[in-house]
C-alpha positions as CSV (number, residue, x, y, z in Angstrom):
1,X,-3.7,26.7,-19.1
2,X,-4.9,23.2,-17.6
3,X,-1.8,21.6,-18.8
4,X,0.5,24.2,-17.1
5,X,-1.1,23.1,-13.7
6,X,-0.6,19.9,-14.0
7,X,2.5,20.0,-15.1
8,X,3.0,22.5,-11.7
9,X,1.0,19.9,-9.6
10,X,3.2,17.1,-10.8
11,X,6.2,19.3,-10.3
12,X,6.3,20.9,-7.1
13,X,5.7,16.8,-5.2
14,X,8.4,15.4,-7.4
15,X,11.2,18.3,-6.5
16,X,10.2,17.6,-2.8
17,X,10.4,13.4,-2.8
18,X,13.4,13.9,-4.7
19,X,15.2,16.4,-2.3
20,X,14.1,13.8,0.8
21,X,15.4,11.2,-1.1
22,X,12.3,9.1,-1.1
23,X,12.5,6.3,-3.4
24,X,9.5,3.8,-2.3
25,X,6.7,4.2,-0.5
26,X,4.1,2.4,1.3
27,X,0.3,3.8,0.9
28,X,-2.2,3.7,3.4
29,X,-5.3,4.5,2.6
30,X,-9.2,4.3,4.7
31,X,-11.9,6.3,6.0
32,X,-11.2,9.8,6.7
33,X,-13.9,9.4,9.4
34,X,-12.0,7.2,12.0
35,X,-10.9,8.9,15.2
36,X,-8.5,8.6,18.2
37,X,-10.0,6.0,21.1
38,X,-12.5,8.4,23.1
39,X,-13.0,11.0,20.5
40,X,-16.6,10.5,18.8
41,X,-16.9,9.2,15.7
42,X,-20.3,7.6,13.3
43,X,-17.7,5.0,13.1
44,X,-18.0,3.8,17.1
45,X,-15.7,1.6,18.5
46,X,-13.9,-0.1,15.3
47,X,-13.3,3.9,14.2
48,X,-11.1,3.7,17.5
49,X,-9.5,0.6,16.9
50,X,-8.9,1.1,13.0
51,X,-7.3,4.6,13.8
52,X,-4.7,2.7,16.4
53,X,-3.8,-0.5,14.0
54,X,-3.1,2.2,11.7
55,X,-1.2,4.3,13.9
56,X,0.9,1.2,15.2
57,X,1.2,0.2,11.5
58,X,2.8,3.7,10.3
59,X,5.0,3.5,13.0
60,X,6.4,-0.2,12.5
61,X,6.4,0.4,9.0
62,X,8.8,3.8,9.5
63,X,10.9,1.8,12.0
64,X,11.6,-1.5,10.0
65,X,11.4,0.2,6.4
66,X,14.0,2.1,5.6
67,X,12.3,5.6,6.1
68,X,14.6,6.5,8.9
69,X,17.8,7.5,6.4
70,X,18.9,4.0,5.4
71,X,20.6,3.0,2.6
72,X,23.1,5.5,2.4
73,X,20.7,8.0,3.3
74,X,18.0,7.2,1.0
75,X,14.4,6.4,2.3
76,X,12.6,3.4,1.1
77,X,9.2,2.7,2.3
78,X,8.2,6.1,3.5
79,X,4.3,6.2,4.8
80,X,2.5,8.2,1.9
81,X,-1.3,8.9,2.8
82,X,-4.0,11.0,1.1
83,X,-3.1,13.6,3.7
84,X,-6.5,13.9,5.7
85,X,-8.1,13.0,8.9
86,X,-8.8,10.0,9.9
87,X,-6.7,6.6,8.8
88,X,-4.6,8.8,6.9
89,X,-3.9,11.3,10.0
90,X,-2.9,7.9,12.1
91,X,-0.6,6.7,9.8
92,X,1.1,9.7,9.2
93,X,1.2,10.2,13.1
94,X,2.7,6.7,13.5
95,X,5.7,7.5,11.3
96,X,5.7,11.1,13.2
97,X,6.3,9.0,16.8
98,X,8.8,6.9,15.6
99,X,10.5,10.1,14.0
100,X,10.6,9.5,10.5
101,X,9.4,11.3,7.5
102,X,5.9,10.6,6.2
103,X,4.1,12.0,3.1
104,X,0.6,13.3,2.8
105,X,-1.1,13.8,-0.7
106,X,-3.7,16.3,0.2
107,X,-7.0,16.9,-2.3
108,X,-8.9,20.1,-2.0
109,X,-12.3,19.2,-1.3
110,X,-15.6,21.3,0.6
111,X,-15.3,18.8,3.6
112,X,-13.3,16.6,5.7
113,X,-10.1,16.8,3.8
114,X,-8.0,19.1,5.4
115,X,-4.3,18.2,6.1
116,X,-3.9,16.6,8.9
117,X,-1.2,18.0,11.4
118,X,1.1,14.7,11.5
119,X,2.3,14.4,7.8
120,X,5.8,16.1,7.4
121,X,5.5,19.9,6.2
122,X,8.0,19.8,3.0
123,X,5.8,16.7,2.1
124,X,2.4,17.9,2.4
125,X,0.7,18.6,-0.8
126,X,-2.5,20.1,-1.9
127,X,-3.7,18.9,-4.6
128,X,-6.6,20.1,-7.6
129,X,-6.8,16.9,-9.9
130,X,-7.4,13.9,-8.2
131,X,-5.8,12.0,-11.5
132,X,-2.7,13.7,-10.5
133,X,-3.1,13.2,-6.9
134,X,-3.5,9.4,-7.9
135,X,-0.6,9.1,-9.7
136,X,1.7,10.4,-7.3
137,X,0.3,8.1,-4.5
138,X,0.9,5.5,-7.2
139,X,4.1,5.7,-8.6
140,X,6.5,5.2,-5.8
141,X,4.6,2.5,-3.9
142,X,5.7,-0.7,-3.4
143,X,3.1,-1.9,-1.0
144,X,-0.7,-0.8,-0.2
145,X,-2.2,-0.9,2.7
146,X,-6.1,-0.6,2.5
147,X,-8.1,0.1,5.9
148,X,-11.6,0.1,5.9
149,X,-13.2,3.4,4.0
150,X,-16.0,4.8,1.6
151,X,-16.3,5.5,-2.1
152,X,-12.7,7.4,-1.8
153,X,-11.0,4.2,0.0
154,X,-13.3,1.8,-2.8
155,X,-12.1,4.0,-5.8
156,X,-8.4,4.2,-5.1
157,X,-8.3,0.3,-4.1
158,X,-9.8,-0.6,-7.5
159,X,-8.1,1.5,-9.7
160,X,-4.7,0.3,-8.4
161,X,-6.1,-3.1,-8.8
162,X,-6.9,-2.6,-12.0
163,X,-3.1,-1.5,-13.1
164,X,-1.9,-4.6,-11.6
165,X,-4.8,-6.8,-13.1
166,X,-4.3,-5.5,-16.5
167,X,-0.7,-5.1,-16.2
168,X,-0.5,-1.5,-16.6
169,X,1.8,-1.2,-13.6
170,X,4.2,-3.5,-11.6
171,X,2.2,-5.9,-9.3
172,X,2.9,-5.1,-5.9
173,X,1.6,-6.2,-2.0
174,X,-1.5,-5.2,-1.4
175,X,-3.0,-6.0,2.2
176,X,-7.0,-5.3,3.0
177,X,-7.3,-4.4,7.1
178,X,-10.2,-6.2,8.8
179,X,-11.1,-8.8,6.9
180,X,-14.5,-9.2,8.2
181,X,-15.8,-5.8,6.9
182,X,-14.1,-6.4,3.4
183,X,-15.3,-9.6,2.9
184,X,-19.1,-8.4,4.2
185,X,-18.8,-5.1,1.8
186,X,-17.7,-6.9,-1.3
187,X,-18.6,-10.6,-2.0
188,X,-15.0,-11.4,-4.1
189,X,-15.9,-14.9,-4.8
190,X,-19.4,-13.8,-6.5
191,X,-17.2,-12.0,-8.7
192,X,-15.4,-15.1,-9.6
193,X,-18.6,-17.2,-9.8
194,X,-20.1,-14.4,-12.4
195,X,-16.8,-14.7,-14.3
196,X,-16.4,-10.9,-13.7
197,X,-12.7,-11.9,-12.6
198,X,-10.8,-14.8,-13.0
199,X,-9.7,-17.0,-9.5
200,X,-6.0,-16.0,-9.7
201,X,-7.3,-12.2,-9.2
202,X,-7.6,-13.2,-6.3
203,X,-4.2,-14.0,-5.7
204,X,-3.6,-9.7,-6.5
205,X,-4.5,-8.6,-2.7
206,X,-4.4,-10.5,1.2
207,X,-6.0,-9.9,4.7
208,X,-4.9,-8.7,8.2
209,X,-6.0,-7.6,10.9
210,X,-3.3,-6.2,13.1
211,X,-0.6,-4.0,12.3
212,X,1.9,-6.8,12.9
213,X,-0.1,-9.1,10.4
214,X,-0.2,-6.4,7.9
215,X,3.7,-5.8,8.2
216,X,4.2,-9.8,7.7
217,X,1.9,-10.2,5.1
218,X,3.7,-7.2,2.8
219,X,7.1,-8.6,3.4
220,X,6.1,-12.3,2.6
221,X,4.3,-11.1,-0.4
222,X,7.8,-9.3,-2.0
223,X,7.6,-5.7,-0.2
224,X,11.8,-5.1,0.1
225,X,13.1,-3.5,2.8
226,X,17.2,-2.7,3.8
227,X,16.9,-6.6,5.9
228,X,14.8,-8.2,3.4
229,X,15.5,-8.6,-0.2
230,X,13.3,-10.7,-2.9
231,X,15.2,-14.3,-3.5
């Protein structure tokens, strides 16, 4: 009966987007351990200050997207998150304060993975297979947003990467927060150096460090929003 609940698991989320009328998201994805400024975290202080540049990104992302009903009432852009604490709860709470519609792909897992309580209800999912979870988080996106995060944050990152390296899916922005702890947790250019990747893999993700940056960076790299098409 495996195949019956995926089938169900694909289902139920795709009935639900549909019925919102999300056509495109954008995913946000980082450390589930990040917290509110004040509220302790093993993060410390860039815990804080991740969790607000994401909550300021979700909510200038909902703003200047589309997520609030353009388009003839179909929402482009709509913040899509794992569904947890953490980054993912800040994102989803930005697009909550600037009162649009924001999606959280939950996983069932024995710790810190609960839903968080920002993500809209009718789009809050709980997922079993974390392939199915994946593809949902992947098929509507046109722009990723990748905060600072574990082996969950590194898997997700480089699988997407992958479909865009090998072709496998349509290239789209992607945008690494905080440059300084991406470029100290993985060395890119010893990569290139090994011949592991080739220089213009490079050219498949960018860096940003503020919630304005990030927004910039995803529309110069060919995010489209209602105000800005592609050439």
């Amino acid at each position: 009966m495996r195949g019956v609940r995926f089938l169900l698991e694909y289902a139920k989320a795709e009935e639900a987007l549909r019925a919102w009328g999300v056509e495109t998201t954008i995913v946000v994805f980082g450390s589930a351990r990040a917290r509110p400024p004040g509220v302790p975290t093993p993060l410390g202080e860039n815990g804080w200050r991740w969790y607000e540049e994401a909550r300021r990104f979700g909510a200038l992302a909902s703003r200047e997207g589309g997520a609030l009903l353009a388009n003839g009432g179909h929402r482009q852009n709509v913040i899509a998150t794992g569904g947890g604490p953490g980054i993912m709860e800040a994102a989803n709470r930005g697009a909550a304060e600037a009162g649009a519609p924001s999606i959280g792909f939950n996983i069932m897992l024995p710790h810190e993975q609960e839903p968080n309580a920002f993500s809209t209800p009718e789009l809050t999912f709980s997922f079993h297979y974390f392939g199915m979870r994946k593809m949902h988080l992947a098929m509507r996106a046109r722009g990723l947003v990748v905060f600072p995060g574990g082996f969950g944050t590194l898997d997700e990152l480089f699988e997407l990467l992958t479909l865009h390296q090998t072709g496998k899916a349509p290239r789209l922005p992607v945008v690494l927060a905080d440059r300084d702890y991406w470029t100290r947790v993985i060395n890119f250019s010893a990569l290139v150096e090994a011949g592991m990747i080739r220089i213009e893999d490079l050219d498949l993700f960018d860096f940003a460090d503020t919630a304005e940056e990030m927004w910039t960076c995803l529309l110069h790299h060919g995010l489209e929003t209602p105000g800005h098409q592609r050439p």
